[in-house]
N, C-alpha and C positions, 0 to 999 in steps of 0.2 A: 353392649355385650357382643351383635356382631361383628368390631372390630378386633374384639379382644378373642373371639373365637378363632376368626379365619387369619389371624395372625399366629393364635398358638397353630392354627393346622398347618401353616406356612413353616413354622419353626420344624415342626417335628417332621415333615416330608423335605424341609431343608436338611437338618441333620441325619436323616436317615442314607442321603444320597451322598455326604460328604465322606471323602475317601477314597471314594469308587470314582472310577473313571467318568469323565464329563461326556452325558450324552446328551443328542440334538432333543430339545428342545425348553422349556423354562429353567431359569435357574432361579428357584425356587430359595436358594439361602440367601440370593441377591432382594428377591421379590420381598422375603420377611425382613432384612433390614433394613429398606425403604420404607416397608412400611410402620416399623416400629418407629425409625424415624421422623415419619410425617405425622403422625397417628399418638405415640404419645409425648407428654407432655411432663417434663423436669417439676419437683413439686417439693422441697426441702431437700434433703441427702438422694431421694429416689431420682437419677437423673438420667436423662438420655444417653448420655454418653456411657453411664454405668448398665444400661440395657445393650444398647446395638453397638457400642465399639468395644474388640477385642484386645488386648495386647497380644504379642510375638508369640509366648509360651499359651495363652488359650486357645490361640487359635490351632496350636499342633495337638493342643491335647483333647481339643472337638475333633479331630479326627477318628476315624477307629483306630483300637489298639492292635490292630495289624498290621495296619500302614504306618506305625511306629517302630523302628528299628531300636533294638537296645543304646546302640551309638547317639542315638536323638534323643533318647529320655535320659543316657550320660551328658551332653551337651545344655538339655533343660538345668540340669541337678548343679553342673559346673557356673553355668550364668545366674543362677536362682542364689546359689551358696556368695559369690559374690555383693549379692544386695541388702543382706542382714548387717542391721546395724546393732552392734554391741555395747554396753552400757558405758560410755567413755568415764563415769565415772571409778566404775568395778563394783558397782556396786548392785548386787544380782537377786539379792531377794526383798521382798515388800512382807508385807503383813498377811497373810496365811485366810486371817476373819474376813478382808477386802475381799480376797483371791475365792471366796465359797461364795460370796454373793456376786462375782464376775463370773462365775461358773453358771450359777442359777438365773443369771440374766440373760435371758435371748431375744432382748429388744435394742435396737438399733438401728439407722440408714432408709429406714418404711418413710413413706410420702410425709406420714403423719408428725414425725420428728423435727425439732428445730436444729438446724445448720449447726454444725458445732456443740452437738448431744453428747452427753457419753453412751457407748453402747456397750451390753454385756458379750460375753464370749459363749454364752448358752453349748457349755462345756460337755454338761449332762446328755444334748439330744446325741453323742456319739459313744461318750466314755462314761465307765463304772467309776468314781473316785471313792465313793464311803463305804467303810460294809453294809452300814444301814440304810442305804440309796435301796427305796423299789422301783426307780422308778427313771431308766436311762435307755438310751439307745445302744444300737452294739453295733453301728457302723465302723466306729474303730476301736483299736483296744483296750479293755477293761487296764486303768491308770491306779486302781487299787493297790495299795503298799508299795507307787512308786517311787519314794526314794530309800523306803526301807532297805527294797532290793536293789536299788543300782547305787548306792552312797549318795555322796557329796564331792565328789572327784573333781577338779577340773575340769576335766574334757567329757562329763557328766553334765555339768552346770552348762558350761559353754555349749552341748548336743543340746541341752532342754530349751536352752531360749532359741537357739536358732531354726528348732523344730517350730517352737510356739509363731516366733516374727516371721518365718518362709520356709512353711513345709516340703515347699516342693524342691527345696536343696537339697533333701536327703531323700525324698520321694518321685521322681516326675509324675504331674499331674494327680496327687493326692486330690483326696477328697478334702480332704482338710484346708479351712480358711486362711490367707496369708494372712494373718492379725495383725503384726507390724509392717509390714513390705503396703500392705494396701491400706493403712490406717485405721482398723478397725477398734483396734486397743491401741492405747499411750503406752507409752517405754511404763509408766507405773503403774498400769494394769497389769501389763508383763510382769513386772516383778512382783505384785501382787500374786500372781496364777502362780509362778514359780513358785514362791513360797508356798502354796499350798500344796504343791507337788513333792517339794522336798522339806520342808521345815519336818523334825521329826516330831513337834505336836501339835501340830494340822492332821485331819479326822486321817487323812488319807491314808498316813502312816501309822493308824492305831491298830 
């Protein structure tokens, strides 16, 4: 436990100082990824790499949102929008009943997990999808009657999945998981989820 302590106090006095101008003396964000490096230990899907190493776009968006210029979070949104892979075969929605239990699922990628698991998209801890949901977070926006309200358009379908596989194309630095860009869901999870977002009788849309 004291390594797991004085590592999270390294993280948070690391991230606290990032942005701000480098002054003399520890580097503190240096010290906790050394140490998360030496210290833990890869265990199924939970792996080191997926702890201490960042890719290009997290490491701009560990930054603060002041020392991010509009022009940078357009540049994220431009490289991000490039990496979404679209259904080669056109074929865009799955089964609606899948897509409520990939919703209700928010296990995945934990030490505990065997390589090559399926994981859910634990949809609920951000978004409202049912009217009869008590029971969701409201980190992002209530997905209640969304395809009632925005159709089945083309460039509907085509905004949804690309939202879903890499958020941060149309958002830099969302909150939101890249689901397809970082593999979290299969292309038929995705189209699982879609359907339950637009199928019009999937609960979403009642």
């Amino acid at each position: 436990m004291r390594h797991i302590d004085k590592a999270a106090a390294l993280l948070i006095a690391g991230a606290c100082t990032m942005g701000v101008a480098a002054a003399a003396g520890p580097d503190y964000g240096k010290m906790a990824h050394d140490m998360l490096s030496s210290d833990f230990r890869s265990k199924g899907p939970a792996t080191v790499e997926r702890v201490s190493q960042q890719d290009d776009v997290q490491k701009i968006c560990s930054e603060q949102p002041a020392a991010r210029a509009r022009k940078v979070d357009a540049k994220i949104e431009a490289s991000q929008l490039k990496t979404i892979v679209y259904p080669a075969d056109g074929v865009w929605l799955g089964k609606w009943e899948e897509g409520e239990k990939i919703a209700q699922n928010g296990r995945g990628m934990q030490s505990s997990d065997a390589v090559g698991s399926v994981n859910g998209g634990n949809c609920y801890a951000c978004h409202q999808l049912r009217k009869d949901e008590i029971s969701f977070g409201n980190i992002g926006p209530s997905l209640y009657q969304y395809g009632k309200l925005r159709g089945q358009s083309a460039e509907i379908v085509r905004y949804t999945w690309g939202k879903i596989f890499n958020s941060q194309a149309f958002r830099a630095c969302s909150s939101m998981p890249r689901f397809g860009h970082n593999g979290i869901l299969t292309e038929a999870q995705i189209r699982d989820v879609m359907a339950l977002l637009l199928d019009p009788a999937s609960p979403v849309n009642q």
